[in-house]
N, C-alpha and C positions, 0 to 999 in steps of 0.2 A: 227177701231174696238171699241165696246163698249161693258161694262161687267153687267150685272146686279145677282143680288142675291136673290135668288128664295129657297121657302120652298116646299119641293113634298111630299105629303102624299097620298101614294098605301094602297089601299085597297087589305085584305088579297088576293082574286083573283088573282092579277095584281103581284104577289111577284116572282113569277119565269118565269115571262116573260121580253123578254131585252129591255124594253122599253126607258128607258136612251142612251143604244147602238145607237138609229134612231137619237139621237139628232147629233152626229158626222157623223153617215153612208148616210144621209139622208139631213140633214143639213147644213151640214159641221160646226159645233160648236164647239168649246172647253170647257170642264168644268171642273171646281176642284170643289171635292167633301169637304167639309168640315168639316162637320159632318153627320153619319147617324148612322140608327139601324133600319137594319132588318132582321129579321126572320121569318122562317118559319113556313108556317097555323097562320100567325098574319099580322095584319097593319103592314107597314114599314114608316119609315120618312127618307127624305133627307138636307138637308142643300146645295145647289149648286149655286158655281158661274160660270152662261151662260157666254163665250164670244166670238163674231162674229159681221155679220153683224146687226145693229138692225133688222131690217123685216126678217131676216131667225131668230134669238131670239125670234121674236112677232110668227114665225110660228111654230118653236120647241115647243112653249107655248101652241099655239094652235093644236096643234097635241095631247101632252101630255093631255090634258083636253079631247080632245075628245076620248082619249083612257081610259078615266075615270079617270085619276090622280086629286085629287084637288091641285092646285096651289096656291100659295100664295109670296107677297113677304115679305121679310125678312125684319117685319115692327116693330123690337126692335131697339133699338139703346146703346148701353153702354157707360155712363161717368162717367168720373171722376173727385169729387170735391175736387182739387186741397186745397183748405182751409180747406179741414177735414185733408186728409191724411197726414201721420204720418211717410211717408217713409219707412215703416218697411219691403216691399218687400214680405209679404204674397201671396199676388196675382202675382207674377213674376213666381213660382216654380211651380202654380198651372195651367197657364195658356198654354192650348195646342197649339196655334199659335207666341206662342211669340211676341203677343201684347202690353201685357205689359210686361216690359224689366226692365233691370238697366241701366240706359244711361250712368253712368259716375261712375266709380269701387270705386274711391277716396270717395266721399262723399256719394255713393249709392244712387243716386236719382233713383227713380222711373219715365217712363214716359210710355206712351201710345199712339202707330199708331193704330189709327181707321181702316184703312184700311186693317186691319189685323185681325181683331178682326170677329168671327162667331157669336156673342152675345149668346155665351154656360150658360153663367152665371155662371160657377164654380168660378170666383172671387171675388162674392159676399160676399159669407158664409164666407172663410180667411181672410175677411178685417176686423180689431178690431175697426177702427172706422166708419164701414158703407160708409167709402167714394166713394164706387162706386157705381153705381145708374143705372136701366134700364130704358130708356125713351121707350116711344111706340108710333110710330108715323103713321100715314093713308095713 
């Protein structure tokens, strides 16, 4: 099994149709939604991580496209530089995936699983010394 993380932007048409639904009924895929927002008579966005076979992923993709979804993958990346930050745990409270955490209660350090993280950005703006940072990669 392999997961990939993928961004869906529907176009207002496409909002009240179950298009996501074909990616398990059809595919047999699993997804966790990460983040999204949509609404109705408007664009929607998704945040999802595919997981299955790759070739039924590469085909859930291509179905979704063809059904007019633009696809994208999920090409931010969030770090953190360790040398700025200051511990202060701004970014723990604010963070919806509990990415970033407190690893150890005693001294409060701050750490961060990647693998957890949606690159939402809300951790940015709480940090008082800019220590976290979005890379954007191809």
């Amino acid at each position: 099994m392999t997961s990939r993380k993928i961004v869906i932007n529907f176009p207002k048409d496409l909002i009240d149709r179950p298009i996501v639904y074909k990616l398990i009924k059809e595919y047999d895929l699993e997804f966790n939604i990460l983040k999204a927002s949509i609404t109705p008579d408007s664009e929607g966005i998704m945040v999802l991580e595919l997981m299955g076979d790759k070739k039924k992923i590469d085909d859930g993709i291509k179905y979704l496209k063809d059904q007019g979804v633009k696809i994208e993958s999920l090409s931010k990346d969030i770090k953190v530089n360790w040398d700025k930050c200051i511990q202060c745990g701004a970014c723990v409270s604010i963070c919806p995936t509990e990415a970033l955490y407190i690893s150890d209660r005693k001294t409060m350090k701050v750490d961060f699983d990647a693998e957890k993280c949606i690159a939402c950005e809300l951790c940015i703006r709480p940090c008082p010394p800019r220590a976290i940072e979005v890379h954007y990669t191809t």
